[in-house]
C-alpha positions as CSV (number, residue, x, y, z in Angstrom):
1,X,-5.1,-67.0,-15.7
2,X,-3.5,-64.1,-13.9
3,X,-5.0,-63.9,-10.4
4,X,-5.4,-61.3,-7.0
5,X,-3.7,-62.3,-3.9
6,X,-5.8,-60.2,-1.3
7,X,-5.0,-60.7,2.2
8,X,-8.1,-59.9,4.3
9,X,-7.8,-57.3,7.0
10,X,-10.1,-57.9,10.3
11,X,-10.9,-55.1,12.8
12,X,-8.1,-55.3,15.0
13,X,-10.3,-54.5,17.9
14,X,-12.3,-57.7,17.2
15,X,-9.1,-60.4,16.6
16,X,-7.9,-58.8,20.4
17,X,-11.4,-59.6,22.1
18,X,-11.7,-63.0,20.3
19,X,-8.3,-63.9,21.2
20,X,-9.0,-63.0,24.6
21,X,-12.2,-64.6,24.9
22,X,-11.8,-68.0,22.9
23,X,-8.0,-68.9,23.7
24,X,-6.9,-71.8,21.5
25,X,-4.2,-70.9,18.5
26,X,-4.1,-67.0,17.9
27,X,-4.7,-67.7,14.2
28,X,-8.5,-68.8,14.8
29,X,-9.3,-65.2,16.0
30,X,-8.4,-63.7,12.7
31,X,-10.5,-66.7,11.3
32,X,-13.6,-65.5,12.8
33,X,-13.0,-61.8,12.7
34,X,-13.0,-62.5,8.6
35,X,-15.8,-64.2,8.8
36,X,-17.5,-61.0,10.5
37,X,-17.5,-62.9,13.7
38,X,-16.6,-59.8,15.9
39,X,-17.8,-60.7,19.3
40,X,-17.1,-63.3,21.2
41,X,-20.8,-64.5,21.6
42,X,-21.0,-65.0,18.2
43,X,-17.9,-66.7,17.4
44,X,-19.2,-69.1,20.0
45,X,-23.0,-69.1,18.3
46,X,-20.7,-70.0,14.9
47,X,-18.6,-72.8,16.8
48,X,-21.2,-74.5,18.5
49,X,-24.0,-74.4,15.9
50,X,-26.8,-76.5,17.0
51,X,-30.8,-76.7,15.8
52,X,-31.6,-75.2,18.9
53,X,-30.1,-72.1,17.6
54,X,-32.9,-71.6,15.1
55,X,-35.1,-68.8,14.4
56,X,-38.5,-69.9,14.1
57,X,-39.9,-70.1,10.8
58,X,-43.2,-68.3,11.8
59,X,-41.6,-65.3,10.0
60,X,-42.2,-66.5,6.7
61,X,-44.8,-65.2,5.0
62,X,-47.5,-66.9,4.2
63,X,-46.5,-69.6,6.6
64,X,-49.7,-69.4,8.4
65,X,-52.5,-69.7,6.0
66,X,-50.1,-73.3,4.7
67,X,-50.3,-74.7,7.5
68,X,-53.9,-73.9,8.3
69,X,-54.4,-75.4,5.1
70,X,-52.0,-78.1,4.7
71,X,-53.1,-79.7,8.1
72,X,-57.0,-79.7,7.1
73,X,-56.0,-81.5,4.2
74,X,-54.2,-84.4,6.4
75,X,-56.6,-84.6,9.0
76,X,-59.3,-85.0,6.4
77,X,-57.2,-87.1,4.4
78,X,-57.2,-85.3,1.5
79,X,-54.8,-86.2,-2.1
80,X,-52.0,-84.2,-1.5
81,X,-49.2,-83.6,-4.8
82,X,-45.7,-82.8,-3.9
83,X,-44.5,-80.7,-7.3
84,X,-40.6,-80.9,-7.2
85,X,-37.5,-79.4,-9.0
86,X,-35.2,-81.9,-11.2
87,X,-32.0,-81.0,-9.0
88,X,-30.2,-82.1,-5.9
89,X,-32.4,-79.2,-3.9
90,X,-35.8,-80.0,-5.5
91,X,-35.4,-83.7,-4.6
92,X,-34.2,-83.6,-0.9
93,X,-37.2,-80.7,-0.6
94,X,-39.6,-83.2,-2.2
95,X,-37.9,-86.4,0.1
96,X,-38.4,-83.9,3.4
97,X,-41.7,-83.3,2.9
98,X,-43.3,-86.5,1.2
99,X,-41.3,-88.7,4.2
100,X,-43.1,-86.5,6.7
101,X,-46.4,-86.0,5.4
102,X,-46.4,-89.9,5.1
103,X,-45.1,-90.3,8.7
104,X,-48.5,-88.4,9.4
105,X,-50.5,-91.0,7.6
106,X,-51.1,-88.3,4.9
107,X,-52.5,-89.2,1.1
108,X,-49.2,-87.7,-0.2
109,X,-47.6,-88.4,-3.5
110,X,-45.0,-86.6,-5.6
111,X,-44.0,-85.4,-9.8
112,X,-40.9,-84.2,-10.9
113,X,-40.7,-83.1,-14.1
114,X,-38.4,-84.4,-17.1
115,X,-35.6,-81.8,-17.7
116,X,-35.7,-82.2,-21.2
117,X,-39.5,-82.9,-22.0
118,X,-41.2,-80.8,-19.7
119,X,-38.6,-77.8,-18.7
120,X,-38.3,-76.1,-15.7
121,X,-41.3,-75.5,-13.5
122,X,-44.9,-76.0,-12.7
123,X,-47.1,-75.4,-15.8
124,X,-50.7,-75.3,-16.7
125,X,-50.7,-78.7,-18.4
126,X,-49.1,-80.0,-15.3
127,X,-52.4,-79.5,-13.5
128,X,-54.6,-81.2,-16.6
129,X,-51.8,-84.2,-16.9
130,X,-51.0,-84.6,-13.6
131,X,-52.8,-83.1,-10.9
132,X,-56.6,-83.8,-12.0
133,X,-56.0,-87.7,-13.0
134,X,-54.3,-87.7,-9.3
135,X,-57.2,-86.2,-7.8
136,X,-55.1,-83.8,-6.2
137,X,-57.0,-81.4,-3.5
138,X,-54.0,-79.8,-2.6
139,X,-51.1,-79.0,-4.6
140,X,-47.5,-77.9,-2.8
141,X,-44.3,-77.0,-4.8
142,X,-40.9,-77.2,-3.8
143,X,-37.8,-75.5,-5.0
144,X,-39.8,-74.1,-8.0
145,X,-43.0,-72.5,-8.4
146,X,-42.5,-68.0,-7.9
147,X,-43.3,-67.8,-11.5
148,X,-46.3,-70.6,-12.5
149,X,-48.7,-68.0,-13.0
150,X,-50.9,-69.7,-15.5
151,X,-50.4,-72.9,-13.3
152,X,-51.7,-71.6,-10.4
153,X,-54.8,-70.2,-12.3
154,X,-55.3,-73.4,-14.1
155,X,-55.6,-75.3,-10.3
156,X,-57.6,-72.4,-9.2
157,X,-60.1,-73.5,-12.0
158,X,-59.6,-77.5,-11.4
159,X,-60.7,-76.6,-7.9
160,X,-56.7,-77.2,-6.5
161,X,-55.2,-74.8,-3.8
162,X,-51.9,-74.0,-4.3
163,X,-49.1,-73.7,-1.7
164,X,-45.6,-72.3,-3.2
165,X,-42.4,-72.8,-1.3
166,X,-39.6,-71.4,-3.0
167,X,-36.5,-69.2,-2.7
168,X,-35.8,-68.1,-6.3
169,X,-36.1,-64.4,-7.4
170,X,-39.2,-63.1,-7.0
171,X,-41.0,-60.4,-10.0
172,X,-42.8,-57.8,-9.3
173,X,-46.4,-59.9,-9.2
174,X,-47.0,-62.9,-7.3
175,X,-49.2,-66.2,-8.6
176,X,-52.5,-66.1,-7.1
177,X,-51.6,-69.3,-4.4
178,X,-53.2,-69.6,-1.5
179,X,-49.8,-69.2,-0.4
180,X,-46.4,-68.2,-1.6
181,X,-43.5,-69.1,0.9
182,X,-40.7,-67.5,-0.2
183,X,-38.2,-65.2,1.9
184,X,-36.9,-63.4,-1.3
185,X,-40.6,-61.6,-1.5
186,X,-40.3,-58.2,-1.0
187,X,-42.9,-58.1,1.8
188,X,-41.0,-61.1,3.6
189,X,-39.3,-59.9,7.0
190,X,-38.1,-63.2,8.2
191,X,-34.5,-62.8,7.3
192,X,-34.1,-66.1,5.9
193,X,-33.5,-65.5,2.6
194,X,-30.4,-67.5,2.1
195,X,-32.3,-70.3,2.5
196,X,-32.3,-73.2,-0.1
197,X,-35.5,-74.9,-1.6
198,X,-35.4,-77.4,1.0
199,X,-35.1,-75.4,3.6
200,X,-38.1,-73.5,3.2
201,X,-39.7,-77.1,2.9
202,X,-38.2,-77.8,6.2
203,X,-39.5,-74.9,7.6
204,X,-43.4,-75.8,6.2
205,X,-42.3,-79.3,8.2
206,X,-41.7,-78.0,11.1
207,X,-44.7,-75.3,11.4
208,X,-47.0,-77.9,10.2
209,X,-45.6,-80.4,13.0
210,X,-46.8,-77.4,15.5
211,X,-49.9,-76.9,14.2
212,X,-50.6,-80.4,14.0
213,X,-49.5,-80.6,17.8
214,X,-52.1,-77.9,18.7
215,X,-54.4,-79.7,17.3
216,X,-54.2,-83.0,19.2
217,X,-52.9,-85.1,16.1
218,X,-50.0,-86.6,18.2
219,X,-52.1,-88.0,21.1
220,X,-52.7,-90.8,19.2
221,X,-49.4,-91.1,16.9
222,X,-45.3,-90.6,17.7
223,X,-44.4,-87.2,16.4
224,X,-41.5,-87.4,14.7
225,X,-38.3,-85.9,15.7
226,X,-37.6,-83.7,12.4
227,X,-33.9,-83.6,13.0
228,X,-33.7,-87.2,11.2
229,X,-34.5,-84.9,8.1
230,X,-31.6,-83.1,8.6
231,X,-29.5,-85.4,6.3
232,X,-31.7,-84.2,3.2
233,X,-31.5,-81.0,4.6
234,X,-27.8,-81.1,4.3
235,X,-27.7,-82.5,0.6
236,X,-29.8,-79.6,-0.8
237,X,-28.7,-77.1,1.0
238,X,-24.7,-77.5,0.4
239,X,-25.1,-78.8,-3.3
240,X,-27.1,-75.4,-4.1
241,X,-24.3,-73.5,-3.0
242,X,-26.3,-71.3,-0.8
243,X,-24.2,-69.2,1.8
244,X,-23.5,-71.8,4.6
245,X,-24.4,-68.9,7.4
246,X,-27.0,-68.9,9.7
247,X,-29.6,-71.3,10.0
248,X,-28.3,-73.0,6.9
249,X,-25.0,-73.8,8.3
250,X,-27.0,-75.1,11.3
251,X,-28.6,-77.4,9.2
252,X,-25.7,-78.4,7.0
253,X,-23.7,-79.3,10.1
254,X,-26.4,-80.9,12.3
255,X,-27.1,-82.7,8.4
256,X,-23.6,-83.7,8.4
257,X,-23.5,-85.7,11.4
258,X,-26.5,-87.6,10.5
259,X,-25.1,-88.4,7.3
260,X,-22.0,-89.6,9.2
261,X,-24.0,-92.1,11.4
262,X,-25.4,-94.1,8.3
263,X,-29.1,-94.3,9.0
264,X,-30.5,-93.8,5.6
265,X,-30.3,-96.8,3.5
266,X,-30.1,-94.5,0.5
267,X,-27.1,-92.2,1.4
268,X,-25.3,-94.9,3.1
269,X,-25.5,-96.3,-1.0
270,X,-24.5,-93.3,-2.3
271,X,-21.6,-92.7,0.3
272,X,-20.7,-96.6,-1.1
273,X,-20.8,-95.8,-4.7
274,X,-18.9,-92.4,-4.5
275,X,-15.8,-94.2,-2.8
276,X,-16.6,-91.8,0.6
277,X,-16.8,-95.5,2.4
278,X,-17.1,-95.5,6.0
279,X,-15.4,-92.4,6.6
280,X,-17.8,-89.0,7.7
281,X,-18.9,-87.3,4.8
282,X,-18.1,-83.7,4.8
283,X,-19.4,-80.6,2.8
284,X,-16.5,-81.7,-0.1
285,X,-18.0,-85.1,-0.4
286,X,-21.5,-83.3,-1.0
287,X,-21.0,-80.5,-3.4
288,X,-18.5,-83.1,-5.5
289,X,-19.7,-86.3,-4.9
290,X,-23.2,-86.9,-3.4
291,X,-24.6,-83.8,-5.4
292,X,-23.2,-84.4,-9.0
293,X,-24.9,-88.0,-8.1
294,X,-27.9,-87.1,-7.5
295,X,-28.1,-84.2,-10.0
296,X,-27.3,-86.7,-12.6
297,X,-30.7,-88.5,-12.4
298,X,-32.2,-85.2,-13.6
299,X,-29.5,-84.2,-16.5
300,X,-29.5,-87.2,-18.0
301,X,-32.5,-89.4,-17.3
302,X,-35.0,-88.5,-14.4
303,X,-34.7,-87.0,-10.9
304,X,-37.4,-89.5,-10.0
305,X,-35.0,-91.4,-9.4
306,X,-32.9,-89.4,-7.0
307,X,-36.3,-88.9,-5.0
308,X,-36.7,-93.0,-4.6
309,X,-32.8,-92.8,-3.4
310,X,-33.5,-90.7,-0.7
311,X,-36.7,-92.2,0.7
312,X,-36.6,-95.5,0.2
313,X,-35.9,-98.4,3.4
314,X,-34.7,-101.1,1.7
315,X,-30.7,-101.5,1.4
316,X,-30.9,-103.4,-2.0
317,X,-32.9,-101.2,-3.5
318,X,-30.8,-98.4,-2.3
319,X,-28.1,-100.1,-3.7
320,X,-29.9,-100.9,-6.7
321,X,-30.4,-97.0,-7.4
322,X,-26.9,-95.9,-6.4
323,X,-25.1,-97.7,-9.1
324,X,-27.4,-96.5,-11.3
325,X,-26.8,-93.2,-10.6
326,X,-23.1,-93.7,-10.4
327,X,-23.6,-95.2,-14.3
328,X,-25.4,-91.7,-15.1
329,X,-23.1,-89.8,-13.7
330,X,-20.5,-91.6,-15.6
331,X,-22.6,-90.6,-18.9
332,X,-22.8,-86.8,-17.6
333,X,-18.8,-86.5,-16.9
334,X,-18.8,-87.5,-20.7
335,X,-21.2,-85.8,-22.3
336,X,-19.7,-82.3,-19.9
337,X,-16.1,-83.2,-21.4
338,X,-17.4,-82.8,-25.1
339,X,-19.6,-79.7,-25.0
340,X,-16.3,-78.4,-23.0
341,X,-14.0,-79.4,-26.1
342,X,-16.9,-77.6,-28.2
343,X,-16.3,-74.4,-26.8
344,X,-12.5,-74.7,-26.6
345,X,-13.0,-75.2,-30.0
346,X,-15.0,-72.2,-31.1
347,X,-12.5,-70.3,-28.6
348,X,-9.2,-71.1,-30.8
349,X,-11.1,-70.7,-34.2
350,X,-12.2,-67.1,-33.1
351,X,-10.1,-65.7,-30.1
352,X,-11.9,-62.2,-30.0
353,X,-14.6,-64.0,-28.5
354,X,-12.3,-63.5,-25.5
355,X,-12.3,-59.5,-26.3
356,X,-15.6,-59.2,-24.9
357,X,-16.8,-59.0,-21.2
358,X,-19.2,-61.8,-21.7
359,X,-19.3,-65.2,-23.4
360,X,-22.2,-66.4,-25.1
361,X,-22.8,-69.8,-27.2
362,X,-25.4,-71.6,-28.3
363,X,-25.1,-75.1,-30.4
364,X,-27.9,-77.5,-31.6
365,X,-25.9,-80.6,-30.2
366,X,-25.4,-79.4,-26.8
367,X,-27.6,-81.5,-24.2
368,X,-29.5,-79.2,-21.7
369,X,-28.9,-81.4,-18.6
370,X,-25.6,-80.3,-18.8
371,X,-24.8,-77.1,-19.9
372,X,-25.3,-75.7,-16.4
373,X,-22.1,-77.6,-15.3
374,X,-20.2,-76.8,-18.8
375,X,-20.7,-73.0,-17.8
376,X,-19.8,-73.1,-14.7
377,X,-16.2,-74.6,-15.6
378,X,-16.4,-72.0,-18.4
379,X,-16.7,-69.0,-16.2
380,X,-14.2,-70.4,-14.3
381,X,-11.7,-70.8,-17.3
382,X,-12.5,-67.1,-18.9
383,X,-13.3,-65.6,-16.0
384,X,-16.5,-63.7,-17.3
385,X,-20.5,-64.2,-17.0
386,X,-21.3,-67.1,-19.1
387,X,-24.3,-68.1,-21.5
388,X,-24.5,-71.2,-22.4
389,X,-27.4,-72.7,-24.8
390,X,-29.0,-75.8,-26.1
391,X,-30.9,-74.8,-29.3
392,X,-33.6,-77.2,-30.7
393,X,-36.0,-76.7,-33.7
394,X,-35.6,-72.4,-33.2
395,X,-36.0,-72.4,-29.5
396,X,-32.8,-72.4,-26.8
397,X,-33.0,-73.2,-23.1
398,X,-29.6,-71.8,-21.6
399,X,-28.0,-71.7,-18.2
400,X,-26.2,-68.8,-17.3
401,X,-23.0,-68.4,-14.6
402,X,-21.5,-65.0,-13.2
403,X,-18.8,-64.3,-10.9
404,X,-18.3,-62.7,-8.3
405,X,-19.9,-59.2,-7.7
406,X,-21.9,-59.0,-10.8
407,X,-25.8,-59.9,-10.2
408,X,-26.9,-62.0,-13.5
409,X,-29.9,-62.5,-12.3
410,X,-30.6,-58.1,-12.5
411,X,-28.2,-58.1,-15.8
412,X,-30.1,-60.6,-17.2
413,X,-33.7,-59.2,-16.4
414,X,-32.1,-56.2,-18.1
415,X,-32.8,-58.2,-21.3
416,X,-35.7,-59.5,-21.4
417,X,-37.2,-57.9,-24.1
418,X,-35.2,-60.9,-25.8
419,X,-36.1,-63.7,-23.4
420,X,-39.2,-66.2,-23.7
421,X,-38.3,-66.9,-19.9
422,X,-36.2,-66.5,-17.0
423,X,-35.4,-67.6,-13.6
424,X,-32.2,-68.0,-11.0
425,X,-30.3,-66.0,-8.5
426,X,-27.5,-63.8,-8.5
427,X,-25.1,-66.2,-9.6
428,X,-26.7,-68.7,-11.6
429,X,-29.9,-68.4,-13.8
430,X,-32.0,-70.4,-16.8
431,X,-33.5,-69.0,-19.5
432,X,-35.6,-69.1,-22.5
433,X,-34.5,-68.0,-25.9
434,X,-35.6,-68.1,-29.5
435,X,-33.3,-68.3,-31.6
436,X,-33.9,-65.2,-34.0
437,X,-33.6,-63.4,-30.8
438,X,-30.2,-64.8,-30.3
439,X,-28.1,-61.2,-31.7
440,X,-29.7,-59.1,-29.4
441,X,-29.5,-60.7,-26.3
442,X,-26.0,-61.4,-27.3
443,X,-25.5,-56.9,-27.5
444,X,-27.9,-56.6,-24.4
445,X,-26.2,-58.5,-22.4
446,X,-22.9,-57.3,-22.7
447,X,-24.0,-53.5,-22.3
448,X,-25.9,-54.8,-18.9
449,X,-22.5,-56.8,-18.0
450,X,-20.5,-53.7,-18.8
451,X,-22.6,-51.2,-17.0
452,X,-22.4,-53.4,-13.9
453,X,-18.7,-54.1,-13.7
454,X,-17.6,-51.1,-14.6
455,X,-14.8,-50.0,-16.7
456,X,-12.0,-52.7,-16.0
457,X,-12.3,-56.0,-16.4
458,X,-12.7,-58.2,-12.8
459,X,-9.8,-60.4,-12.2
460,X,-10.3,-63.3,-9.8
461,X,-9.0,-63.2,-6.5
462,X,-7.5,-65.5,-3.9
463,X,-9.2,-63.8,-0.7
464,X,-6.3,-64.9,1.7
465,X,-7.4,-65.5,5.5
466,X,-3.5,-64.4,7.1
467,X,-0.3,-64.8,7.0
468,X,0.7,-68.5,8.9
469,X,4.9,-69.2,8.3
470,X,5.1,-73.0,8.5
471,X,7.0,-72.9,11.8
472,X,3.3,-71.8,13.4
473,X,1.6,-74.6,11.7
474,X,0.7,-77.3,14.3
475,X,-1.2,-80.6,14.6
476,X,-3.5,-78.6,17.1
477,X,-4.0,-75.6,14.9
478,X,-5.3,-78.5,12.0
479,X,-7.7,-79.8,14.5
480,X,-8.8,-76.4,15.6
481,X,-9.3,-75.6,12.3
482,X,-12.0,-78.6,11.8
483,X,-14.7,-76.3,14.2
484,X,-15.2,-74.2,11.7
485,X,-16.2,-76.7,9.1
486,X,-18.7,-77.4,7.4
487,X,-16.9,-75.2,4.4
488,X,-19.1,-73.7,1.4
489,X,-20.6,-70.2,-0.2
490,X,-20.0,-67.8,2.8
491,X,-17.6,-69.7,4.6
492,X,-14.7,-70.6,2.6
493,X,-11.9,-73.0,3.6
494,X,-9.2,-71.1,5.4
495,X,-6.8,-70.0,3.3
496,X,-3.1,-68.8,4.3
497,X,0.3,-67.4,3.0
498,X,3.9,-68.7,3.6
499,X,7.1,-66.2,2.8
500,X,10.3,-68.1,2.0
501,X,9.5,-71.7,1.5
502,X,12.1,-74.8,0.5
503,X,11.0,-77.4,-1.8
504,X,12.9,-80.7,-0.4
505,X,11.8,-83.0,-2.4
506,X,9.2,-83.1,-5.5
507,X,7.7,-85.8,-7.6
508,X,4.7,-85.7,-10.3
509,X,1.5,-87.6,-10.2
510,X,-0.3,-88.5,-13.0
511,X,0.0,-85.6,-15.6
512,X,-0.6,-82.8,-13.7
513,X,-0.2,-82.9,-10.2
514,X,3.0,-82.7,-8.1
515,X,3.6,-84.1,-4.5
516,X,6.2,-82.0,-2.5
517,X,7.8,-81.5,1.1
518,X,8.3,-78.4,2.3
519,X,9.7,-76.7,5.4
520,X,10.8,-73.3,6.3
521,X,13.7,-71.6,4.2
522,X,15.7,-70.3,7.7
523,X,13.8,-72.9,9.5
524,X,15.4,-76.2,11.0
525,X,16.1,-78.8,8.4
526,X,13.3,-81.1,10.5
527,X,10.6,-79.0,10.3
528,X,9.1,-80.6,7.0
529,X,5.6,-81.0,5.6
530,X,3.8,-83.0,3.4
531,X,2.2,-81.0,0.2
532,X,0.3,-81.1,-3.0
533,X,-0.6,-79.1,-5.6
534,X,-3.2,-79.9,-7.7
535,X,-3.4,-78.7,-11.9
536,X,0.1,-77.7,-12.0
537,X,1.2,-77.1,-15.8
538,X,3.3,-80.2,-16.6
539,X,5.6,-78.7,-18.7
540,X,7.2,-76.2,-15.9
541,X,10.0,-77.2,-14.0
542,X,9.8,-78.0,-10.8
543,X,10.7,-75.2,-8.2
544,X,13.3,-75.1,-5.5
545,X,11.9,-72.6,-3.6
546,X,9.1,-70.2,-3.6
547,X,8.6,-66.7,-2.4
548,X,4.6,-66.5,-1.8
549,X,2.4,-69.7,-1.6
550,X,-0.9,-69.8,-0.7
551,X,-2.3,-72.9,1.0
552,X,-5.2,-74.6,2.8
553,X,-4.5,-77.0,5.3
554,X,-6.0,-80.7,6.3
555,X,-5.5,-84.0,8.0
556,X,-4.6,-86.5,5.3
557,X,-5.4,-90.1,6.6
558,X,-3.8,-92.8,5.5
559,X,-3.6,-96.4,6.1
560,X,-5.1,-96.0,9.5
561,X,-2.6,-93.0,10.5
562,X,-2.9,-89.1,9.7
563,X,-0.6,-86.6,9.0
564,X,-1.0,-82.7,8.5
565,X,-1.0,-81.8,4.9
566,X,-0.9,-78.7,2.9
567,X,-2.5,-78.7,-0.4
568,X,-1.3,-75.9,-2.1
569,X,-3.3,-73.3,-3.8
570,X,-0.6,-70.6,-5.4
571,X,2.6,-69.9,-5.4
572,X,5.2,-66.9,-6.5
573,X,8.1,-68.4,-7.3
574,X,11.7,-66.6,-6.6
């Protein structure tokens, strides 16, 4: 597909006091002027990212009445339910706060629902199935929860309080809770509203901590030192693709480095079972290899299980669990690659799908675990907002993926007249459909998808960082480079354009990848680097020389040594 090169253009003004400020290459200036970086105190906030950079959570809405409330209920030693979400974010928010209410010798225990029985959410029979046998006293949600009206009435009547922490889209009416932490509410002025699930959980953590401090409950007890949470922190927060800014690229990178010191039987598993080995994990290894792990145990069989990863202390059974996630995961991949040949299918049969701004499917086959995934790598491919959905006996639960400046989460409220339910964010959402309903939303949507985006179709574009010839390109500059990391939503991997580049040597590997040196075109003959570029259509001859290319740029280790690589992004060849 056809794509935009568009070179970004900092304030001048901003890449000359940065430059002046930070020294170092000249090409980092530009970095953090794109990044909206624009003085030199916060470029060095950004750099040098550390916990004690945080805003305090007291913000929050809400918060205060929780904690009031969530401490009674330890210091009486009441039952307290953890009500999680069946993905990556709604287990490390569950594992934060179950491993710290039970470092404060609380009655804690935890439920995630089944994906595929149960559905999204807390619901009233949760309370009568769940909560009640339990003899819960206090009830706490994670990740999930903005939206469980009937639930929260249903404790209210079972005697339950209900705490909410969340940071999906709000309606217009909250659920009656006791509280409802969420910094998407309207009436929240904490300016933390890109937090993830989790970290909303690990702000509840850390207020409750205080409050608990106030009240003498560490005299007699070591307070824990909440950074250790951190790693979970880390996992939710990067695998929900939440904007890695702010106080969640604080606790992404501080996450990071725990994850790198291996102190958590069940990561250090995971790391095992992924192939990461001893190496430090970066944001990469999570959003493609820890994540898609963990998620499994909720697409395919239970998140339960990805909960029991994360908090259990005993190697084997860590072990135990991580090659029984890797197995899922194996049975996901599969299960992705035929709904994908589905739609390709349906695609070739009737190509005037592909006349219309959106793309909606539904087949009674498709497993809803998965179909999140499926549409993501569908958006990608068609470049359009995506519906995806798994019908069963007249009903449909679908998962929804937009691109880039369209809001799905407001173009799909626009139809809800035919929706049973709905929930998500911008970019992503879920939804409830019957199927009789299925033509309209199918017109509705692409009227609200064509009223949004206007009258030309959007194109995806390469946002490109500057303009870096490869004589500039250093070993420094590649270690530089590694401050601004971790990369994610927000804060993209660098990404730079070479004029006039000479292929000297090219090879394939495997069907559809080529490895290449490269130097300068009127550059000396020495001045070679190492390259590859991934998904390159097999059947094209290989290229002498190109015009344009667009490339990111990273150590590659090997056998004990490294070497700077460019893995190549674009090109424009002569």
């Amino acid at each position: 597909m056809e794509k935009r090169w568009h070179i970004l253009t900092p304030a001048p003004g901003a890449v000359a006091s940065l430059k002046a400020s930070l020294g170092g290459h000249p090409v980092m200036a530009t970095l953090l002027a794109n990044r909206r970086l624009e003085s030199p105190e916060q470029a060095q906030d950004f750099l040098n990212a550390s916990l004690s950079q945080m805003r305090p959570p007291t913000g929050l809405k809400d918060l205060a009445p929780a904690v009031r409330r969530a401490a009674r209920a330890v210091l009486a030693g009441e039952p307290i339910l953890l009500f999680g979400d069946y993905d990556v974010d709604g287990a490390t928010a569950t594992a934060v706060l179950y491993e710290f209410l039970r470092h404060c010798g609380a009655r804690v225990s935890y439920y995630i629902p089944h994906r595929l029985k149960e559905g999204y959410g807390l619901q009233a029979r949760h309370i009568a199935e769940v909560a009640v046998p339990r003899e819960a006293k206090l009830l706490i949600t994670v990740d999930c929860g903005s939206g469980s009206h009937a639930a929260v009435d249903a404790a209210a009547s079972a005697g339950i309080d209900v705490i909410i922490t969340d940071h999906h889209t709000v309606g217009d009416r909250l659920p009656n809770a006791l509280a409802v932490i969420n910094p998407k509410r309207k009436d929240c002025t904490a300016g933390l509203d890109q937090l993830a699930g989790v970290g909303v959980a690990f702000c509840l953590a850390v207020a409750l901590r205080k409050r608990l401090r106030e009240l003498g409950f560490w005299k007699d007890r070591e307070e824990p030192n909440l950074k250790s949470l951190c790693d979970l922190v880390a996992l939710g927060t990067i695998a929900d693709m939440v904007p890695l800014l702010g106080e969640n690229r604080i606790l992404a990178k501080t996450g990071l480095e725990i994850i790198g010191a291996g102190r958590r039987p069940g990561v250090a598993a995971l790391m095992e079972a992924s192939g990461i080995g001893q190496r430090p994990a970066d944001s990469e290894d999570v959003a493609f290899r820890l994540g898609p792990r963990l998620n499994a145990a909720g697409r395919v069989d239970h998140a339960g299980l990805a909960v029991e990863l994360l908090t259990t202390d005993r190697p084997d059974n860590a072990r135990r669990i991580a090659q029984a996630l890797n197995r899922l995961n194996a049975d996901r991949q599969d299960i992705e690659r035929g709904i994908l040949a589905d739609i390709q299918a349906v695609i070739a049969r009737r190509p005037e799908l592909l006349e219309r701004r959106t793309l909606v499917l539904a087949h009674p086959d498709w497993h809803e675990g998965v179909i999140g995934i499926v549409a993501s790598k569908v958006m990608e491919m068609y470049y359009r907002p995506v519906v995806l959905i798994a019908l069963r006996g007249g009903h449909g639960r679908g998962s929804a993926r937009s691109v880039p400046g369209i809001d799905l989460f407001a173009c799909l409220s626009a139809c809800r007249l035919h929706l049973e339910d709905l929930g998500g964010h911008t970019q992503a959402a879920g939804l409830q459909i019957t199927e009789a309903c299925l033509p309209g939303f199918c017109r509705a949507f692409e009227e609200a998808v064509c009223a949004a985006s206007g009258a030309e179709p959007t194109l995806p574009t390469l946002n490109v960082d500057c303009e870096l010839g490869l004589g500039d390109i250093s070993e420094d500059l590649v270690d530089q480079l590694a401050h601004l990391m971790p990369f994610g939503a927000g804060n993209p991997e660098p990404m730079f354009m070479a004029r006039d580049v000479a292929v000297v040597s090219s090879s394939r590997v495997g069907q559809h990848h080529r490895r290449m040196t490269l130097r300068p075109a009127a550059g000396p003959a020495e001045r070679c680097f190492r390259a590859i570029h991934f998904h390159v259509d097999p059947l094209a001859a290989a290229r002498d020389r190109f015009e344009r290319m667009l490339f990111k740029l990273r150590w590659n280790h090997w056998n004990g040594s490294k070497s700077v690589q460019l893995l190549i992004e674009a090109v424009s060849p002569r």
